[in-house]
N, C-alpha and C positions, 0 to 999 in steps of 0.2 A: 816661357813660363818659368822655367830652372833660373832666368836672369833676373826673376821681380821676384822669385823666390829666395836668392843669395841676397839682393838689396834687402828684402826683410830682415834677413837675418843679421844681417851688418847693422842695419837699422836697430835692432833689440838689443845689438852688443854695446851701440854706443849708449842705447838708454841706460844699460846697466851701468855700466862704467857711469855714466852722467850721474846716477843715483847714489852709486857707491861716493863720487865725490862730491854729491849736494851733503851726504851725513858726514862725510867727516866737517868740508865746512862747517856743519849748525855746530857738529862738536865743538869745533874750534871758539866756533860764536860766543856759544854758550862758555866756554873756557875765558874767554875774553871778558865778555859781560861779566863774570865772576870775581874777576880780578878788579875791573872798576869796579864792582859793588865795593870791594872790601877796603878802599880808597875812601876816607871818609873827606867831604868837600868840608871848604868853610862853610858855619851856618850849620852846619848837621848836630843835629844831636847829639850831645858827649865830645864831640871836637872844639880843639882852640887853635889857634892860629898860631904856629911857630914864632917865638922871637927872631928877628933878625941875627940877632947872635948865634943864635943855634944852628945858621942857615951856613954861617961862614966857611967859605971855602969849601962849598956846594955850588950843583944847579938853583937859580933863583927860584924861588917859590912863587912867584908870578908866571917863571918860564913853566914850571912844571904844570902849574893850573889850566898855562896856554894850553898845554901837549895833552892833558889830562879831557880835557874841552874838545878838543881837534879827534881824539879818539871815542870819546862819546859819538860823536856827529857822524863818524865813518862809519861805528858799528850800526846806528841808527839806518844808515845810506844801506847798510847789508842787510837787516833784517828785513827792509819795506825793499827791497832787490825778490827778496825770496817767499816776503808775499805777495808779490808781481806776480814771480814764479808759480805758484802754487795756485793762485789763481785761473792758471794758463790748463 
């Protein structure tokens, strides 16, 4: 009994711990997701599209859209992760 009673307990230390690091994840999320909002895309509202002049001797503006793109999609892959999660 004292040995399914320690596995409890272990068992509740890791949900803690699991919890404390699901929130900071969202924090984190939620920090990320912020920062692409404040990225405004071509096409948006109020935005224009950089001259190519203005880019020189920079990352290309196609490369960044790529990466800009690739991190949308990740963050999406983490939200619908941890409404899996939450489901559970």
């Amino acid at each position: 009994m004292s040995h399914l009673e320690a596995n409890v307990g272990g068992l509740i230390e890791k949900l803690q711990e699991c919890r404390k690091e699901n929130e900071l994840l969202r924090s984190e999320l939620a920090s990320l997701q912020n920062v692409l909002r404040s990225c405004k895309l071509p096409g948006s509202l109020g935005t224009t599209v950089p001259e190519p002049e203005a880019l020189a001797g920079s990352v290309p503006y196609a490369e960044k859209m790529q990466v800009k793109q690739k991190l949308v999609m990740i963050l999406q892959k983490i939200e619908m992760e941890f409404r899996n999660n939450q489901a559970l």
